[in-house]
Each structure stands twice: as structure tokens, then as C-alpha cells.
N, CA and C of each residue as an Amber inpcrd file, in Angstrom:
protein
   534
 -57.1720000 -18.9290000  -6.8060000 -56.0360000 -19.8170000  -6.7390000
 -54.8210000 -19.2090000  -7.4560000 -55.0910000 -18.4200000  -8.7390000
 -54.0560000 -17.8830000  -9.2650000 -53.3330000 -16.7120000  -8.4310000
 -54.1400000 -15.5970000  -7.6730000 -53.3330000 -14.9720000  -6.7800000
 -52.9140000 -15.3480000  -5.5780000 -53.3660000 -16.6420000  -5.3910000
 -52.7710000 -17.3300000  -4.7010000 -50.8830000 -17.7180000  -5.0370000
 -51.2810000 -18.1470000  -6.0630000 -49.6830000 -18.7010000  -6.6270000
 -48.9630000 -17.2080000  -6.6150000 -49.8050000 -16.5500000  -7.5130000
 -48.8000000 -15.3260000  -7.7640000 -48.5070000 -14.6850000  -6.7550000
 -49.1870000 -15.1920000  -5.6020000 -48.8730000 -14.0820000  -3.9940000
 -47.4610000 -14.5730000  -3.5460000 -47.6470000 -16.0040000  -3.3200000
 -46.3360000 -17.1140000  -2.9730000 -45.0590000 -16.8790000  -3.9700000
 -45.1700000 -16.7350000  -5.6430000 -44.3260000 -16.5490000  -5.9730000
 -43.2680000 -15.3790000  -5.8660000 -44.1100000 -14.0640000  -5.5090000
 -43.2510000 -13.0550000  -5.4810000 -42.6040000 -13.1730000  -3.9330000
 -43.3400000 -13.3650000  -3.2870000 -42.8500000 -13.7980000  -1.9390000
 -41.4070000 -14.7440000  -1.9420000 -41.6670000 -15.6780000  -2.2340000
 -40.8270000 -16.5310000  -2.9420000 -39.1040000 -15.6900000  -3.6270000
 -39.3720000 -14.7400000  -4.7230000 -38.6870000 -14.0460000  -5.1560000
 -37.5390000 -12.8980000  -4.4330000 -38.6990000 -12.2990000  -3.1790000
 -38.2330000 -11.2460000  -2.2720000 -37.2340000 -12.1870000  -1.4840000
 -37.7090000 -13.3620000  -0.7240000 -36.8310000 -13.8460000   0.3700000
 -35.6580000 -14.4180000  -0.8490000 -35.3130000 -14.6220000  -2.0550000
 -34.4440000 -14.9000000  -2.6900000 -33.5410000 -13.5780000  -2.4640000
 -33.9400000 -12.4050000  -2.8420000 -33.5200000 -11.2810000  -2.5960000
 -32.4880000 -10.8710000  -1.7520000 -33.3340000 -11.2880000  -0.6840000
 -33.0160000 -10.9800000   0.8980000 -31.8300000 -11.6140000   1.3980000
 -31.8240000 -13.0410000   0.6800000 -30.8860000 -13.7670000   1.1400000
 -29.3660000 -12.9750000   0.4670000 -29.8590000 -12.8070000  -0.9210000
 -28.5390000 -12.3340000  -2.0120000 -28.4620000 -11.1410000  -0.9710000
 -29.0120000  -9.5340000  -0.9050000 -28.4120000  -8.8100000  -0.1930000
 -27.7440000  -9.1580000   1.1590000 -27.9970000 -10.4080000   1.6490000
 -27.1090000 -10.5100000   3.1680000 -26.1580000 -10.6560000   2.9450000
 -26.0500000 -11.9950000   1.6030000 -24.5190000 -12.0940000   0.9320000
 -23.5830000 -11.0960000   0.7750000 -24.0840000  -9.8370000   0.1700000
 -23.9160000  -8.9610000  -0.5570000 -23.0990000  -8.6060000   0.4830000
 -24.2450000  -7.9710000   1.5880000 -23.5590000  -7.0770000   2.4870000
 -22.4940000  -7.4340000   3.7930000 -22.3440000  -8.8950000   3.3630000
 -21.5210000 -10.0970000   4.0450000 -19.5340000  -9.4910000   3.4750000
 -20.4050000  -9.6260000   2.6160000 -19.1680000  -9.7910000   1.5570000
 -18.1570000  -8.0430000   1.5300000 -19.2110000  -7.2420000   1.8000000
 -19.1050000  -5.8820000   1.4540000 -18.0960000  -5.5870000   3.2460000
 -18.6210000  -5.9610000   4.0580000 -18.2660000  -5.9510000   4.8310000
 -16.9400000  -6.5940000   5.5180000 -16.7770000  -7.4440000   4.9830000
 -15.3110000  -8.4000000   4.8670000 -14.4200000  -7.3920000   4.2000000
 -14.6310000  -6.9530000   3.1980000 -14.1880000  -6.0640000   2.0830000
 -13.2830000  -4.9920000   2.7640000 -14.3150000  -4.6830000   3.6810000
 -14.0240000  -3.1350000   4.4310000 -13.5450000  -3.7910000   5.7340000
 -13.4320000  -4.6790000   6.1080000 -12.3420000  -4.7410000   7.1510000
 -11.4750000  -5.3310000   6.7380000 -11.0310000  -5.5490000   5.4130000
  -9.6250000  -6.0510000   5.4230000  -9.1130000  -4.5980000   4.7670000
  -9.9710000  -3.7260000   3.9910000  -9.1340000  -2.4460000   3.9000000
  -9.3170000  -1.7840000   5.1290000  -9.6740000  -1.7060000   6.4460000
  -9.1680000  -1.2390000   7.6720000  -7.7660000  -1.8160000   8.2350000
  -7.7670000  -2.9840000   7.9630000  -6.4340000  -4.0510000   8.4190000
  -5.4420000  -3.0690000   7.5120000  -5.4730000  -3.1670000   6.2690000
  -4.2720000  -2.5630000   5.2690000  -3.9020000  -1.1460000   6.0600000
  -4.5400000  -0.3180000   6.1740000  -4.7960000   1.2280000   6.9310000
  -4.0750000   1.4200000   7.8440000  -4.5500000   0.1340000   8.6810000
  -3.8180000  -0.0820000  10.3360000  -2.2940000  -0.5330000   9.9560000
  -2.4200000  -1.4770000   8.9630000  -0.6420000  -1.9950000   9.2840000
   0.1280000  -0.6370000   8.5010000  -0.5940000  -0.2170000   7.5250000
   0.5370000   0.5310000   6.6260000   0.6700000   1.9600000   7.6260000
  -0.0540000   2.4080000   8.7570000   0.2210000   3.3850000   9.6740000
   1.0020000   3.0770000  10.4250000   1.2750000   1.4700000  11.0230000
   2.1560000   0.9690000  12.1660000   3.4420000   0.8920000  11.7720000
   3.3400000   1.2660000  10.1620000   5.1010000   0.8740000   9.4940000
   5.5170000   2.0610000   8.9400000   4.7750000   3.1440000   9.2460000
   5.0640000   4.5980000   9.1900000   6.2930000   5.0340000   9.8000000
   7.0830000   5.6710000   9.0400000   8.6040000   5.9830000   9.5000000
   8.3850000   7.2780000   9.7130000   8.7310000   8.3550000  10.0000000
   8.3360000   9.6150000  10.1950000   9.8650000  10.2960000   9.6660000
  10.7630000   9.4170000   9.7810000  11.8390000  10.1620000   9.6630000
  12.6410000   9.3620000   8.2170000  11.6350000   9.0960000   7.1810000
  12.6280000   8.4890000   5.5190000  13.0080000   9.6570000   5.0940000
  12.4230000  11.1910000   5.1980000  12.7660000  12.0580000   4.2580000
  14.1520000  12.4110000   5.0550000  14.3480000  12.4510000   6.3450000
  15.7670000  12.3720000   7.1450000  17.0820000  11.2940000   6.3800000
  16.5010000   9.8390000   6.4350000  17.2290000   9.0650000   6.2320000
  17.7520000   9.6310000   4.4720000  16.7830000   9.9960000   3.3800000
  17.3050000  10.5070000   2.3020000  18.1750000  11.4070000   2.0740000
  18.2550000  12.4250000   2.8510000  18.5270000  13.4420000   3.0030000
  20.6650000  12.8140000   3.5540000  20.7900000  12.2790000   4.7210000
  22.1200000  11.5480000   4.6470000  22.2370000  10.9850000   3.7300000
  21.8320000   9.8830000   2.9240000  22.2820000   9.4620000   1.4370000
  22.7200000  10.3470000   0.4700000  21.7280000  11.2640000   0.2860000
  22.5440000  12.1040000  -0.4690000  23.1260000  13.0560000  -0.1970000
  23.7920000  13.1880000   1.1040000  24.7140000  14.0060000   1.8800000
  25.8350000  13.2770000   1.4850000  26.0440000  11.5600000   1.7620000
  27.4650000  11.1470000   1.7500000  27.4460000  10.6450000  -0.0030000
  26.2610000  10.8150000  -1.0650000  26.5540000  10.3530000  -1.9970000
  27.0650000  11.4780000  -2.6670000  26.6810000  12.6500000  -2.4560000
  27.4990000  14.2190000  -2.6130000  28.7080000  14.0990000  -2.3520000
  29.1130000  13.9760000  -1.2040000  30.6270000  13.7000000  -0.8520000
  31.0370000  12.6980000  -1.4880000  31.0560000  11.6200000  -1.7330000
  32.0260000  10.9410000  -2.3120000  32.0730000  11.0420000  -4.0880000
  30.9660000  11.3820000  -4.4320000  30.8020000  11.6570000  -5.6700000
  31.9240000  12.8140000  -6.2220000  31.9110000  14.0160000  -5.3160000
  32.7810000  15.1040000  -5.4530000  34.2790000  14.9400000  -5.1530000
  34.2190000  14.0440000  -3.9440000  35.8280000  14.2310000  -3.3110000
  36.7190000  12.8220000  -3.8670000  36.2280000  11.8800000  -4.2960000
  36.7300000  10.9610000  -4.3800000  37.4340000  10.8950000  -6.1440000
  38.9470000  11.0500000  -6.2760000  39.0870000  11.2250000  -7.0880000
  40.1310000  10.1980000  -7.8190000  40.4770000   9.0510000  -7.4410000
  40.9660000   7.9070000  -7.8580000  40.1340000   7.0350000  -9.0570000
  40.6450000   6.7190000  -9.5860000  40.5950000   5.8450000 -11.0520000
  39.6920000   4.3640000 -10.7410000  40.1790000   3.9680000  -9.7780000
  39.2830000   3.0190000  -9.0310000  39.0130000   2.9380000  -7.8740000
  38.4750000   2.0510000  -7.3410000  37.9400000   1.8780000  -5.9910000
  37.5230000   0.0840000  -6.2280000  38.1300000  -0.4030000  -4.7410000
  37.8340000  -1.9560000  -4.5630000  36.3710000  -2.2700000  -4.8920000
  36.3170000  -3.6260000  -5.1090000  35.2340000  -4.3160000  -5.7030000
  34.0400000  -3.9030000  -4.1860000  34.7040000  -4.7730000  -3.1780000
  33.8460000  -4.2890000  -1.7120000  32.7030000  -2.7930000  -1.9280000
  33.8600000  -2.2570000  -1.7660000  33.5030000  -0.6090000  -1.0890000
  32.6760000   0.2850000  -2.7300000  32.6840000  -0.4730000  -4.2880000
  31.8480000   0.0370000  -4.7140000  30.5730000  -0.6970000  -4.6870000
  30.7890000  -2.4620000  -4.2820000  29.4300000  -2.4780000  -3.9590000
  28.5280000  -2.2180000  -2.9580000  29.1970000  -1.4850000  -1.9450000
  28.2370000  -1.2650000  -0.6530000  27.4320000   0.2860000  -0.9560000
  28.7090000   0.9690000  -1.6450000  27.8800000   2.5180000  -2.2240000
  26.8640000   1.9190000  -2.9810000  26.9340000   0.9690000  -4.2530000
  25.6110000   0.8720000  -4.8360000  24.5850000   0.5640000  -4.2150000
  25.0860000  -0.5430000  -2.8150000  23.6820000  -0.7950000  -2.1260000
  23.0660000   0.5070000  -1.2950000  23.8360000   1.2710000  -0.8810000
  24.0060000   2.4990000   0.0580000  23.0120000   3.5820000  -0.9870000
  23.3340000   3.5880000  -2.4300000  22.4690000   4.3570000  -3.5630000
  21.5310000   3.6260000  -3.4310000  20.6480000   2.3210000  -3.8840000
  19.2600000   1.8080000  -3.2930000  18.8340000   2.1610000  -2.5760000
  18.8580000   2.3980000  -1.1730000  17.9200000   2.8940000  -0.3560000
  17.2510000   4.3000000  -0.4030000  18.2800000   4.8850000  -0.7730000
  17.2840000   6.1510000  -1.3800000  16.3530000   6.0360000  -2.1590000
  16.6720000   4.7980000  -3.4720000  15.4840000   5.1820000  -3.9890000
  14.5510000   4.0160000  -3.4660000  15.2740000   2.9480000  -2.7610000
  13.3750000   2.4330000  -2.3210000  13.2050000   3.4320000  -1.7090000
  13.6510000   4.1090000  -1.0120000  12.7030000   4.7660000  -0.1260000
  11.8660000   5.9400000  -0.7300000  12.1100000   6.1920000  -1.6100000
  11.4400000   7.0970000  -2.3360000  10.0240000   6.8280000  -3.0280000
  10.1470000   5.4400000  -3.4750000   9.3990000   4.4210000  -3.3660000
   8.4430000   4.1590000  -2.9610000   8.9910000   4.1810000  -1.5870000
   8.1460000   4.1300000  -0.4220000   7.0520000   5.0140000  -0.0320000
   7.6030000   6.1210000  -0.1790000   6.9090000   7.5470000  -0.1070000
   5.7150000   7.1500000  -0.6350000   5.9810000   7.0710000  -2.0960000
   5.3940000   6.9580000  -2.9500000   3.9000000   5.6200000  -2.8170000
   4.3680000   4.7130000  -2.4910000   3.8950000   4.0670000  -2.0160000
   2.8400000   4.3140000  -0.3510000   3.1120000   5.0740000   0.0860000
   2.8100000   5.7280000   1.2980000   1.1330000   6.2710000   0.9290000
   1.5770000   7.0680000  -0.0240000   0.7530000   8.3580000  -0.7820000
  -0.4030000   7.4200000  -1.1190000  -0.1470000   6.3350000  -2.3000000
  -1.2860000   6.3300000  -2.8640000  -2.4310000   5.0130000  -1.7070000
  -1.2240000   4.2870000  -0.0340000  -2.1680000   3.4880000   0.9570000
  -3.2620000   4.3580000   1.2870000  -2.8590000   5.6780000   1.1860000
  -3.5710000   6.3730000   2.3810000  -4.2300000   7.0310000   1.7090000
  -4.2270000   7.6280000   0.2690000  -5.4360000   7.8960000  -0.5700000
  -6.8510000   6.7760000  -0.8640000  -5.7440000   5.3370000  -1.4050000
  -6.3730000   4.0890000  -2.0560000  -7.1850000   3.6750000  -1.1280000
  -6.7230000   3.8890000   0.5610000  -7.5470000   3.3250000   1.5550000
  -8.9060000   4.3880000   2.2380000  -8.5350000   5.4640000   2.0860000
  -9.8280000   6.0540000   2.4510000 -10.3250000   6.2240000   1.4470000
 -10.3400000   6.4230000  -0.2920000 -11.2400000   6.1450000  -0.4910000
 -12.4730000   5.0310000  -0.8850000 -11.3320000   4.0250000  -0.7480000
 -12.0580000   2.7770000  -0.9850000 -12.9970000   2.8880000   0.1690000
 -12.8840000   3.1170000   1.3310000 -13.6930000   3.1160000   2.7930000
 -15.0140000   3.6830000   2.5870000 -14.8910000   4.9200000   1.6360000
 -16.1010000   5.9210000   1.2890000 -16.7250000   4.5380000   0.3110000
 -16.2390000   4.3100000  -1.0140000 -16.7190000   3.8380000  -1.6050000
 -17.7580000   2.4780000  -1.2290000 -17.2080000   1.8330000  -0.1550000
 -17.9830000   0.4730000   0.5310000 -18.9460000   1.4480000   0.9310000
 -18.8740000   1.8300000   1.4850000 -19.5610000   2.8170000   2.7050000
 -20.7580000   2.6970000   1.5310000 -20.8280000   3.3410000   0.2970000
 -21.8660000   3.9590000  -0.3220000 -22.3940000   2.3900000  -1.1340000
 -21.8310000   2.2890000  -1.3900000 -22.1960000   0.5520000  -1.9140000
 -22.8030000  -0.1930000  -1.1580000 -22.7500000  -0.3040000   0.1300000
 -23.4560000  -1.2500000   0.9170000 -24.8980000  -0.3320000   1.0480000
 -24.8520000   0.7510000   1.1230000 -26.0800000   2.0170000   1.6410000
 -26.8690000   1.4430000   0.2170000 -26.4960000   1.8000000  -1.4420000
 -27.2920000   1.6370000  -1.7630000 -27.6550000  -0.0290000  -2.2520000
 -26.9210000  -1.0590000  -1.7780000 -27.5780000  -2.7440000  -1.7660000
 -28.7770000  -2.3350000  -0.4310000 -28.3470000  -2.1030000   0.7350000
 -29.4810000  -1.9430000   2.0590000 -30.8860000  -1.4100000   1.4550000
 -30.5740000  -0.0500000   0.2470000 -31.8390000   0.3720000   0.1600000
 -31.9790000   0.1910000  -1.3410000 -31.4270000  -0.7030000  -1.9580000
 -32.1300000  -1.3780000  -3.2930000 -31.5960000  -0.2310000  -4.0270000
 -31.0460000   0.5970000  -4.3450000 -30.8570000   1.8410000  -5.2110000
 -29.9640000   1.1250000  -5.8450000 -30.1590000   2.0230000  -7.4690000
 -28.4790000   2.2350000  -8.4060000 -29.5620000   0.0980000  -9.4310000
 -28.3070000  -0.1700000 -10.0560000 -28.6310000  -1.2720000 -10.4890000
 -28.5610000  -2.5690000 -10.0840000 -29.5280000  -3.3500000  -9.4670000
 -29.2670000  -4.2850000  -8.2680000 -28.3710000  -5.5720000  -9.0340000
 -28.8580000  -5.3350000 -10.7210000 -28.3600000  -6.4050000 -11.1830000
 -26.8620000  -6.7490000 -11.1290000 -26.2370000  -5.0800000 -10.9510000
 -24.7420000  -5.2010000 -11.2840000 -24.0040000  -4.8060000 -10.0350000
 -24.8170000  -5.5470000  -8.8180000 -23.7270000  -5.1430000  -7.2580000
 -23.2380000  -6.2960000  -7.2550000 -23.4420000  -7.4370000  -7.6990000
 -21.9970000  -8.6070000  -7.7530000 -21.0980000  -7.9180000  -8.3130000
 -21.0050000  -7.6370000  -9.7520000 -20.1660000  -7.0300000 -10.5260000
 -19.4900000  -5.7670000  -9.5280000 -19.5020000  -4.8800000  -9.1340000
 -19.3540000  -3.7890000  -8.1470000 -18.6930000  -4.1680000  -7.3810000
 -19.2490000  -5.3550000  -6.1290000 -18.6310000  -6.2890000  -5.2530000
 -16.9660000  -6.6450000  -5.7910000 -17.0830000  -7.0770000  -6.7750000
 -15.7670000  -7.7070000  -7.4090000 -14.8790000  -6.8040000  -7.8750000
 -15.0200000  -6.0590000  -8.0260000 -14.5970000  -4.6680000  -9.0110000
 -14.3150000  -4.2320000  -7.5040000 -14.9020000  -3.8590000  -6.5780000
 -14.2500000  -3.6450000  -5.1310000 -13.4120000  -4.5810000  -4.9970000
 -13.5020000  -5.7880000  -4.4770000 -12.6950000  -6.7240000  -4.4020000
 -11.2920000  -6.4330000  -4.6900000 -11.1710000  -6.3380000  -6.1610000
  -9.7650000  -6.3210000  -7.1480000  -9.3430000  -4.9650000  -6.1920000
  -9.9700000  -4.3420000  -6.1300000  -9.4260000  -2.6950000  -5.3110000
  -8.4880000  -2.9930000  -4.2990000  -8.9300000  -3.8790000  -3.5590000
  -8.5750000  -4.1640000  -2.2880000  -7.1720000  -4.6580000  -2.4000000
  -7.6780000  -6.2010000  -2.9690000  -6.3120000  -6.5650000  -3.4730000
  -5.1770000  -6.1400000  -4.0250000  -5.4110000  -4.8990000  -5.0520000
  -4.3920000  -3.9740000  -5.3950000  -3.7470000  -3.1480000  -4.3540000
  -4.4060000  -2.6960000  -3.2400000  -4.2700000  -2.1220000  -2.0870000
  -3.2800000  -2.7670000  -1.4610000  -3.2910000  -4.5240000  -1.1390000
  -3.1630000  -5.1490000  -0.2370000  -1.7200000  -5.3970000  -1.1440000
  -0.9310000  -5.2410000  -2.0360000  -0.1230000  -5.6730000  -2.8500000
   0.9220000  -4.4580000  -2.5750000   0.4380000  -3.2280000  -3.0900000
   1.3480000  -2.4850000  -2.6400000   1.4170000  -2.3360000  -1.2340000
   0.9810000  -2.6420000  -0.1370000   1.2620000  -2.5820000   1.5000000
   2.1880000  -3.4010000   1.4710000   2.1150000  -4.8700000   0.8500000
   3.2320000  -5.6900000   1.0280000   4.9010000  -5.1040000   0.1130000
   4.5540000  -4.0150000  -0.8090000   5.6060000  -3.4210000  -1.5650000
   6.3400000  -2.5990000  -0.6070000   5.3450000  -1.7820000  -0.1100000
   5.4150000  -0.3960000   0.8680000   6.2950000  -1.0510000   2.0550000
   5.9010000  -2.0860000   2.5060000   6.4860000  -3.1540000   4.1700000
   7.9560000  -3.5070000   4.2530000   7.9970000  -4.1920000   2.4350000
   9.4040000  -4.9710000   2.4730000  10.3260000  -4.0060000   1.9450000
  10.0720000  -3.0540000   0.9900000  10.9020000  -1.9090000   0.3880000
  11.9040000  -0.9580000   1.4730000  10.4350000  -0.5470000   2.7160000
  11.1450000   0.1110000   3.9070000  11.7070000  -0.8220000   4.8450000
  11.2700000  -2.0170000   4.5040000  12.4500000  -2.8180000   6.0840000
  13.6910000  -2.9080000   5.2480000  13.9510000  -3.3170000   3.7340000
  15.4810000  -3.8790000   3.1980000  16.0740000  -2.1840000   3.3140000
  15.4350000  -1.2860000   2.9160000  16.0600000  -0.1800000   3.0170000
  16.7110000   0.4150000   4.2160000  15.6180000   0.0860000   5.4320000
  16.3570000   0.2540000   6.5850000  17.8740000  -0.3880000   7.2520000
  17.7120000  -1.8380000   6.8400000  18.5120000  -2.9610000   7.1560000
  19.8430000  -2.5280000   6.3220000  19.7370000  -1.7690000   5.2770000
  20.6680000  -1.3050000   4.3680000  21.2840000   0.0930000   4.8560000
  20.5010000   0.8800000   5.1360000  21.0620000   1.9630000   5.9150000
  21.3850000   2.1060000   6.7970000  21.2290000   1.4280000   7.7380000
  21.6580000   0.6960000   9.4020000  22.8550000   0.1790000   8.9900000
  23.3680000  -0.5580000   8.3350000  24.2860000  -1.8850000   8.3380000
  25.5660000  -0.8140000   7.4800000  25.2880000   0.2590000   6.3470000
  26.2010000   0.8550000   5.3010000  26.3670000   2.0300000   5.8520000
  25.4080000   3.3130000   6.9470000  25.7270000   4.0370000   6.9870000
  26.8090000   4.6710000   8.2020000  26.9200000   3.9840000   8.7960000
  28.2990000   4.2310000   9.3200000  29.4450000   4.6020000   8.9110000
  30.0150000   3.5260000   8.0690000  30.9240000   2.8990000   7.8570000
  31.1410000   3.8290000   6.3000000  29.8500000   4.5840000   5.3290000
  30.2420000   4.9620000   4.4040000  30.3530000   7.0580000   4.8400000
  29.3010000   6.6060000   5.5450000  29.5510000   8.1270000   6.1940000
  31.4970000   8.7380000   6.5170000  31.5590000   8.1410000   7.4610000
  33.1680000   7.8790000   8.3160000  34.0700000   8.0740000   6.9580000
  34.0360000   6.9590000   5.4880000  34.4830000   7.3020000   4.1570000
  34.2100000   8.2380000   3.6550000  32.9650000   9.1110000   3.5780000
  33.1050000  10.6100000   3.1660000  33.7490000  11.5200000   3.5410000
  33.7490000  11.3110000   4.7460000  34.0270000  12.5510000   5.4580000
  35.8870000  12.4970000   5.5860000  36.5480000  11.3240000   5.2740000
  37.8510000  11.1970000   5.4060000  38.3890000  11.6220000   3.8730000
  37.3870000  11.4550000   2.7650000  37.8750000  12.1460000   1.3490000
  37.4590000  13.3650000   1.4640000  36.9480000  14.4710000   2.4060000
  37.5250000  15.5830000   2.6600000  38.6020000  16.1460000   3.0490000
  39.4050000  15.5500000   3.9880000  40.5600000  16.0220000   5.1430000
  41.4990000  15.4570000   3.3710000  41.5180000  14.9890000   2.4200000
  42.5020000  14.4920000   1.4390000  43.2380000  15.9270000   0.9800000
């Protein structure tokens, strides 16, 4: 009767198990497709051409910096250069921001990858794959924070260089002919 009980109890114990690793690998798996989602959007908002767009900023911030040689300048036209100076550096920013989606996201990808392998085959310390789980988790979320940094940094920057560079370009290039 006693290995009776003790047969049922471990039994008992395993399907407790079983259930926690489905969780586990429930969870692990959610994990890793919302860092595929981050991957996918922060590739779809890939500019190919910011180191271009920098490169005119500080073409016309050269020029006016050099040629412009009056005591003042209207309230307007120095605040559009300051906004016109922002976009360079979000966008630099951005870069920056670029660098660490596409590091932060593949390797977090490896890292699930190996985390779920060893919950499937019981390896490493079973006690501390919640802990792990969560500690992934926060990863993600840090991930998912700068994508939203990386998203809005390059659209105001664009909207800023679209809307100023015309109009400040056309002003550089006329404090040459001075």
C-alpha cells in the first residue's frame, strides 16, 4: 500500500511538472514572438539613406555657420536652424538606436532559443526558469522601448527635415553669393 501511495505521489508530482513546463514554454514562446514583431517593425522603419540626410545638415550647418556674418538673425529663422540642428542628432540617435534593435534582437532570439531547449529537456536549474523567464521578459521590454524611441525619433526627424530643408538649404547657399 505504501508503494502504492508513493507510486501515485511522484506521479502526481511529474504531471505537476508537466503542466509548469507547458507554462513555461507558453510563455517562452510569446516571448519570442513579440521579439520577432520588434525585428520586423524596426526593419520596416529602416531608412537606408539617415547617414545621407546627416550628411546635408551638416553641409548647410557648415555654411551658415561660416558665411553668415551678422550680429543677429530673426527670432523665426534662428528657431528653425535649431530645429534643423535636432535632426541630426536624433538621427544619430537613431543609428544608435538601430545598432543595439538588431544586436538586442538576435540575441535575445538565441537566448529563448536555448532556454526553452533546456526547460524541454529539464537541464541547467529547473528551480530558477521562472526567474530566467522574467529576466527574459524585462529583455524584451527594454527592446520594445527603444523600438518605440528608434520609430518616433526617425519620423519627428524626418517631418523636420522635409518641412526645414528646403527653405534652409536655398539660405545657405544665398550667404555664399554675399
Amino acid at each position: 500500500m505504501k508503494i502504492y501511495i508513493s507510486l501515485l505521489s511522484i506521479l502526481f508530482l511529474l504531471s505537476c511538472q508537466d503542466l509548469k513546463k507547458d507554462e513555461q514554454i507558453t510563455k517562452l514562446n510569446a516571448l519570442q514572438k513579440t521579439n520577432d514583431s520588434i525585428r520586423e517593425v524596426f526593419y520596416k522603419n529602416k531608412i537606408d539613406t539617415i547617414d545621407n540626410i546627416i550628411f546635408k545638415v551638416r553641409e548647410v550647418e557648415f555654411r551658415i555657420k561660416h558665411n553668415y556674418v551678422s550680429d543677429t538673425i530673426d527670432r523665426q529663422k534662428a528657431d528653425k536652424i535649431n530645429e534643423y540642428k535636432t535632426v541630426r542628432k536624433k538621427l544619430k540617435h537613431a543609428g544608435k538606436y538601430y545598432n543595439q534593435l538588431e544586436r538586442g534582437t538576435k540575441e535575445e532570439s538565441e537566448t529563448l532559443k536555448k532556454l526553452k531547449t533546456d526547460i524541454e529537456s529539464g537541464a541547467g536549474e529547473i528551480k530558477k526558469y521562472d526567474e530566467y523567464i522574467s529576466f527574459e521578459r524585462n529583455k524584451v521590454n527594454q527592446l520594445n522601448l527603444i523600438l518605440k524611441d528608434y520609430v518616433s525619433s526617425q519620423s519627428e526627424s524626418l517631418i523636420s527635415f522635409n518641412k526645414l530643408h528646403s527653405e534652409l538649404t536655398a539660405f545657405s547657399l544665398s550667404l555664399l553669393k554675399k
